[in-house]
NUNUSE-857737 format. One record per residue (C-alpha): y, z, x; residue in one letter. Coordinates in steps of 0.05 Angstrom, whole numbers, padded with zeros to 5 digits, always signed. Layout:
<rs>
YZXA ...
</rs>
This chain:
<rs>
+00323+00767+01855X +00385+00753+01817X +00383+00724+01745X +00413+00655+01771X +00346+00648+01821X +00305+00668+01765X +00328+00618+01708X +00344+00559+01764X +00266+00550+01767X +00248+00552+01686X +00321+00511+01674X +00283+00460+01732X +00218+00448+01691X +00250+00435+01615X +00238+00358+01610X +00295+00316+01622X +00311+00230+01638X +00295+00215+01701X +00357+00202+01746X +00370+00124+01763X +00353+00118+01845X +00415+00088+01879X +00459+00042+01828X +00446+00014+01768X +00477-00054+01764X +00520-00062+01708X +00481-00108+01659X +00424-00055+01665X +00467-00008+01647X +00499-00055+01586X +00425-00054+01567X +00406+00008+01566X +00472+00031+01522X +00461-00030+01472X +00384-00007+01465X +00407+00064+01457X +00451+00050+01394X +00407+00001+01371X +00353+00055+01361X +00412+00108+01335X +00423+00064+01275X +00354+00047+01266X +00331+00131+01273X +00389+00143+01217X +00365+00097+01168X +00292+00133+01169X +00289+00186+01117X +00255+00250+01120X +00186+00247+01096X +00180+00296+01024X +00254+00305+01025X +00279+00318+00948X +00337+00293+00916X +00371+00361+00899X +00366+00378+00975X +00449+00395+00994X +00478+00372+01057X +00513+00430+01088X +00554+00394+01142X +00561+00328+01091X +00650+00350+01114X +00630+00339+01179X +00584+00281+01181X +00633+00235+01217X +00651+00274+01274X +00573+00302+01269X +00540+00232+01281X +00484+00247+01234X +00456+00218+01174X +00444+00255+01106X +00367+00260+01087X +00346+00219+01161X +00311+00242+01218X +00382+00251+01255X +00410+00308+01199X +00432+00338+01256X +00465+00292+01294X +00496+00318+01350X +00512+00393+01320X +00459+00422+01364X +00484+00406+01432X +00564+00409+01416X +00543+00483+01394X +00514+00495+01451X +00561+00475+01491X +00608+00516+01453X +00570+00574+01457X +00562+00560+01531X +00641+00553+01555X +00663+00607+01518X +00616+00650+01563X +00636+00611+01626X +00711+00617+01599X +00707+00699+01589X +00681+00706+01654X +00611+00745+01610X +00565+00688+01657X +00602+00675+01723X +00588+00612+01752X +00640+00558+01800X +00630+00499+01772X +00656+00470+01834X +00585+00492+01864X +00533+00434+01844X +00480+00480+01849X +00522+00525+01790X +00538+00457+01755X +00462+00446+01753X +00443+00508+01726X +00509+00506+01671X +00469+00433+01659X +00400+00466+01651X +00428+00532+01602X +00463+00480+01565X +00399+00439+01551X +00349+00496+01544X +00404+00521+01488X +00407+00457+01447X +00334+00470+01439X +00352+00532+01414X +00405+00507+01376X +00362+00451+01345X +00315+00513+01308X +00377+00552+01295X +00413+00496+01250X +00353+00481+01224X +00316+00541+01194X +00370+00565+01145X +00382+00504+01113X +00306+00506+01101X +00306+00576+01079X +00369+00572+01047X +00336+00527+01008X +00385+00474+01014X +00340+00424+01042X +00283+00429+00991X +00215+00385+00986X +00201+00337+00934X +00143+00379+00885X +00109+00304+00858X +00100+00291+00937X +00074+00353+00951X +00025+00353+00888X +00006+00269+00912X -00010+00298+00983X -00051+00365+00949X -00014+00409+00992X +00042+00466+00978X +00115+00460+00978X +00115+00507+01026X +00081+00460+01081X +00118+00398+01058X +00165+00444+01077X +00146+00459+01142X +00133+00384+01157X +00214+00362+01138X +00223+00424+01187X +00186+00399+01245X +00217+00323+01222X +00289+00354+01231X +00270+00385+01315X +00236+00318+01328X +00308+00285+01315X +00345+00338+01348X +00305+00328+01410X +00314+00246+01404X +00388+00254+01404X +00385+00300+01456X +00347+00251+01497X +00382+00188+01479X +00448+00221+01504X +00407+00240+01568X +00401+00164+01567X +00457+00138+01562X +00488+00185+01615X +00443+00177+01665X +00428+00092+01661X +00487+00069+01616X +00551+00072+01603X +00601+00135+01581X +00570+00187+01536X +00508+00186+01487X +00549+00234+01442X +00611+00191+01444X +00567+00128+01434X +00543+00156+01367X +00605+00188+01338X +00635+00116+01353X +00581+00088+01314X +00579+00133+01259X +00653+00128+01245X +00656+00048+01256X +00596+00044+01199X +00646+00090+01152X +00718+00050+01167X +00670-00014+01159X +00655+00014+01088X +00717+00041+01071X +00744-00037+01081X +00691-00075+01044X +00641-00038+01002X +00658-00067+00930X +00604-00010+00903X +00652+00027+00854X +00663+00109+00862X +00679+00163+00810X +00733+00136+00786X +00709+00067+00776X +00750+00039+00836X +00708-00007+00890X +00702+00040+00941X +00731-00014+00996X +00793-00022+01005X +00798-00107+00992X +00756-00110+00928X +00791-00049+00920X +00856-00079+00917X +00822-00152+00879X +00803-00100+00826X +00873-00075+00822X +00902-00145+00825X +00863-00175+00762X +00854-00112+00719X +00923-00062+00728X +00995-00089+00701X +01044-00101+00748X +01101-00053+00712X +01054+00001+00716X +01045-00016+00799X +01128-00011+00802X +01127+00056+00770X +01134+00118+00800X +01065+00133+00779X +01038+00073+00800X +01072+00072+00875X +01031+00131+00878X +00962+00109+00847X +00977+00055+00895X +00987+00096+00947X +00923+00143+00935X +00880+00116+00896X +00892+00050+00924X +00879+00071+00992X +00950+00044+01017X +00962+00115+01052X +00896+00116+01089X +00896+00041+01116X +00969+00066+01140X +00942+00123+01166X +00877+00097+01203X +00934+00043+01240X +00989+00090+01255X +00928+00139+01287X +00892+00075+01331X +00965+00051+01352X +00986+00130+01371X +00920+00141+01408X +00919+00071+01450X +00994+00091+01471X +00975+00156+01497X +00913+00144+01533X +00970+00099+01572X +01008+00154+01584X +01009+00187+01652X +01031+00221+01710X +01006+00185+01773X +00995+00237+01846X +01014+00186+01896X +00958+00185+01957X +00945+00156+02016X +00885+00142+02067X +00881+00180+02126X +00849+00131+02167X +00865+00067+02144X +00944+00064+02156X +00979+00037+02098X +00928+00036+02045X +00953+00081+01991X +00932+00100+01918X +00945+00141+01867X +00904+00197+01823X +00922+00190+01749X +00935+00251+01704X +00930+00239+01630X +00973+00260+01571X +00893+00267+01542X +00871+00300+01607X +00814+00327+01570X +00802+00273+01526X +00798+00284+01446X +00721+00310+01461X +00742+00385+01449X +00761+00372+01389X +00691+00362+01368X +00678+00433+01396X +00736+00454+01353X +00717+00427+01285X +00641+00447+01306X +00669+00510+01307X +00697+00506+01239X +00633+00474+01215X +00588+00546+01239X +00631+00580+01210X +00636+00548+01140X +00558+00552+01153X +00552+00628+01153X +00597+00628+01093X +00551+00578+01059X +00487+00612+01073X +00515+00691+01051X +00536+00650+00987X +00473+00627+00968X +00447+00695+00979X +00499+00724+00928X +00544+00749+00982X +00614+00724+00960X +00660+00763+00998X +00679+00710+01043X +00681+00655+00993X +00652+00624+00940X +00634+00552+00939X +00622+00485+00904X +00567+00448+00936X +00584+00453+01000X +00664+00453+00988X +00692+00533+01006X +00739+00537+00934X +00776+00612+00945X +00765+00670+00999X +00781+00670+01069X +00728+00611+01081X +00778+00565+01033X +00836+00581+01085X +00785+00570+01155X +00750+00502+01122X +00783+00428+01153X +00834+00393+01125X +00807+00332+01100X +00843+00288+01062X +00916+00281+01010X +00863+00317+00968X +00860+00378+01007X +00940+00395+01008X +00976+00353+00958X +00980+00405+00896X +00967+00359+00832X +00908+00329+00882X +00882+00396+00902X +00887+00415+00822X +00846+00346+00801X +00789+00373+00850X +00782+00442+00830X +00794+00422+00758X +00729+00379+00771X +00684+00439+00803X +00697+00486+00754X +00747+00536+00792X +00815+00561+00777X +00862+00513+00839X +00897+00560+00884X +00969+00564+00879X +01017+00525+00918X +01031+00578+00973X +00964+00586+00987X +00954+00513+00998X +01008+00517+01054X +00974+00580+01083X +00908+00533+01082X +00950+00471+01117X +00983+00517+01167X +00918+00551+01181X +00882+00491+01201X +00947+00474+01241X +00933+00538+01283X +00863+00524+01290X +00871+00454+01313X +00929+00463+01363X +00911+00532+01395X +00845+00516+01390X +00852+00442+01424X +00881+00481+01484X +00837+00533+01499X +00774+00483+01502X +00810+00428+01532X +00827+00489+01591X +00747+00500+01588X +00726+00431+01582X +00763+00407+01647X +00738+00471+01681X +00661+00464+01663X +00659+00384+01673X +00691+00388+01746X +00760+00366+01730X +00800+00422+01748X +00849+00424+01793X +00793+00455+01855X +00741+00402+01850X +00798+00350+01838X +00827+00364+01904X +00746+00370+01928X +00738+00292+01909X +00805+00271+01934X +00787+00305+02001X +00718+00273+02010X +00739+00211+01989X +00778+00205+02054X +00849+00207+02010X +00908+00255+02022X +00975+00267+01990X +01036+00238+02031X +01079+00295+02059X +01021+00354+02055X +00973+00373+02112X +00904+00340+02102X +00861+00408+02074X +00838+00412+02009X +00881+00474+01997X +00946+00433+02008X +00917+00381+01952X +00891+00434+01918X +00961+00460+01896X +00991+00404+01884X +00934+00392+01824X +00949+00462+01806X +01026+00435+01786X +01004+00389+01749X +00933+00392+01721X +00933+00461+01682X +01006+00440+01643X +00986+00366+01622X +00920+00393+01594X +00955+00449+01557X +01002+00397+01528X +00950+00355+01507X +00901+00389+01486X +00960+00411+01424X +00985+00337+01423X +00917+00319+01402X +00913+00378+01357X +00974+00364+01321X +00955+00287+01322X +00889+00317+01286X +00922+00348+01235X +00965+00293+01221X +00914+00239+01222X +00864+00297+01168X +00927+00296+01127X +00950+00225+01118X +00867+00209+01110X +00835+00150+01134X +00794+00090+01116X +00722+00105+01085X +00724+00172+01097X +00722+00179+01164X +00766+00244+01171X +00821+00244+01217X +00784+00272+01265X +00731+00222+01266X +00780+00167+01272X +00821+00197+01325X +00752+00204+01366X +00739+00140+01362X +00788+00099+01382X +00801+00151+01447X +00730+00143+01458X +00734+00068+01458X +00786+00065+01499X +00758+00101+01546X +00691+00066+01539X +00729-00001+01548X +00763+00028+01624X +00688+00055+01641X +00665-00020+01627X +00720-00045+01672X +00716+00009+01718X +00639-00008+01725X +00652-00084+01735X +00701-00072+01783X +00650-00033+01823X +00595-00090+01819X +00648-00135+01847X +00664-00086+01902X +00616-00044+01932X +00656-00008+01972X +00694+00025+01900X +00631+00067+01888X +00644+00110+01948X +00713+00130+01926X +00676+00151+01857X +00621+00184+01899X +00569+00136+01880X +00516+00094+01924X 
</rs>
């Protein structure tokens, strides 16, 4: 018996959402979504129980792109199953576990590896935060309850896999009965929350600025001279501090990103049977969408973890670090760009002033900006090549879906082969430019910094995944208005 007819049975039994029978109308589906992200942001406003104060968020870089909440039940967010699916296309992508994902019944055991490893995944992220001892239990609860730290401890643990698993399920949820993707539904929502913030939280910050960007600028208004403002030094308070740079650069991104996802090349087809009735297949500039760049930055984010973890052990060779900031050693060159703080020298000097490290010198501040460059572009391609090949939109089961659904390309002989290679033209190139475009796009938006926080990775998730989200809701009207759609999208 060979390993696939071995694990297809265990993969079959791991509890999962029960798929919809026939179609789920659209307000159902409406529903459902709403319900889901109603219970997201009610799940990441409840705190772990015994959690102390001193505890040290680990991924707090990543927390927009992460869709977790610091010291809630979803910590996690949705680390566990991007790992996992990292872990899982890089071994589909080196050929080390052979599957054809244009084979359902490969598809479905890809699905069921992928879930049994964000279990996995869920204990892995976990545990060495715990016995790290980065995420620490409060001692007065512990002494209240009359039980040891060290099962207060084991309590935030088993707190931290019970939100894992909701996340897990919730995206289950929303893929199955509503609308898009669970993940996507939460980054969205984690991001909005943070650009909603970054506009009108008057709460001030460290340096005594609102934190919002309007009282922000009332503050400025009624307390700062206006020579100072027309100074060189004040253009560039003003363009820092007062958070002009960021609101330009949260724009430029959503503009940049809308006029993309526009951009196109269109396969002309036509209907075998039904003379005249012609269509044509779309191919993105964003084939792949902006999703692998999750899997990119989540990559970043493991590996500033095992740098954070041999650090607290005393093992600096890799790094040291301040919090959970990576200040010299090859982890200071591999960390995200985040922010004008990150590669702006007298900015980058201010910070490090503030930990308590000597600030690297100006050349290695390039290295670090070109390094996350590399990362971002080269890395944007090679998972945008394995995201379209894992979630059946390569150029095979393209021509597969074009075939069934009773379409051909004008001039070719009817066969899938024939469609096949025209995909194969076309396809492979516009995902390899795009998956750098959105790379570079990346970098630029990490650079420039955005409202609240978000990271320019954050942002530029969210408005692709929003406008995709909006052509899913039209898509899924246009469908409840005419039947006959669905069988084009192979749906009953």
């Amino acid at each position: 018996m060979s390993l696939k007819e071995t694990l297809g049975p265990f993969f079959n039994r791991l509890p999962a959402v029960a798929s919809p029978e026939g179609h789920v109308h659209f307000k159902n589906k409406m529903m459902w979504t709403l319900a889901i992200l109603m219970l997201y942001f009610a799940l990441a406003n409840v705190p772990l129980f015994g959690l102390s104060e001193n505890s040290i968020d680990l991924f707090e870089q990543y927390r927009a792109f992460f869709a977790g909440a610091s010291g809630s039940l979803m910590l996690l967010g949705i680390g566990p199953i991007v790992t996992a699916s990292i872990v899982l296309q890089l071994l589909v992508g080196a050929d080390v576990i052979k599957l054809d994902m244009s084979d359902p019944a490969d598809q479905a055991l890809f699905q069921g590896a992928q879930k049994f490893l964000v279990f996995i995944m869920i204990i892995v992220e976990a545990l060495p935060q715990i016995l790290g001892g980065y995420i620490q239990p409060d001692a007065n609860i512990a002494s209240i309850m009359g039980v040891s730290p060290g099962v207060l401890t084991f309590i935030i643990f088993l707190q931290i896999c019970i939100g894992g698993v909701l996340i897990l399920f919730m995206d289950e949820i929303v893929s199955k009965w509503g609308i898009g993707s669970g993940v996507g539904l939460f980054i969205v929502a984690g991001v909005s929350q943070q650009i909603v913030t970054g506009l009108i939280n008057w709460i001030p910050d460290s340096s005594g600025l609102p934190v919002g960007i309007i009282p922000k600028w009332l503050y400025i208004a009624q307390n700062v001279d206006a020579g100072f403002l027309f100074s060189a030094d004040g253009i560039g308070f003003m363009l820092i501090s007062g958070g002009i740079l960021a609101l330009v650069g949260t724009v430029a991104i959503f503009l940049i990103v809308v006029f993309v996802e526009s951009t196109r090349i269109e396969i002309p087809l036509s209907h075998s049977a039904v003379k005249g009735a012609r269509g044509r297949f779309p191919v993105k500039l964003i084939y792949a969408s902006v999703l692998p760049m999750i899997l990119v930055r989540a990559l970043q984010a493991n590996i500033q973890l095992i740098g954070l973890l041999l650090a607290g052990r005393g093992i600096t060779f890799l790094g040291e670090y301040s919090g959970s900031t990576p200040v010299n050693g090859i982890m200071y060159y591999l960390a995200p760009i985040n922010s004008p703080y990150d590669w702006i020298p007298s900015l980058v000097r201010e910070n490090f002033a503030s930990y308590g490290y000597a600030a690297p010198a100006t050349w290695q501040i390039g290295l670090h900006v070109l390094m996350d460059a590399f990362i971002l572009i080269v890395g944007g391609i090679i998972f945008a090549l394995f995201w379209i090949e894992t979630t059946g939109m390569g150029a095979k089961p393209t021509a597969r879906k074009v075939f069934n659904s009773g379409m051909q390309i004008p001039g070719f002989r009817r066969n899938v082969g024939s469609i096949e290679k025209v995909m194969q033209r076309y396809i492979p190139k516009v995902t390899i430019i795009g998956g750098a475009f959105i790379g570079a796009l990346t970098l630029l938006a990490s650079l420039m910094g955005t409202l609240g926080g978000a990271g320019g990775t954050g942002l530029l998730l969210t408005v692709s995944i929003v406008y995709r989200l909006y052509e899913d809701i039209a898509s899924e009207q246009m469908m409840e208005m005419h039947p006959m759609v669905r069988s084009f999208f192979g749906q009953e």
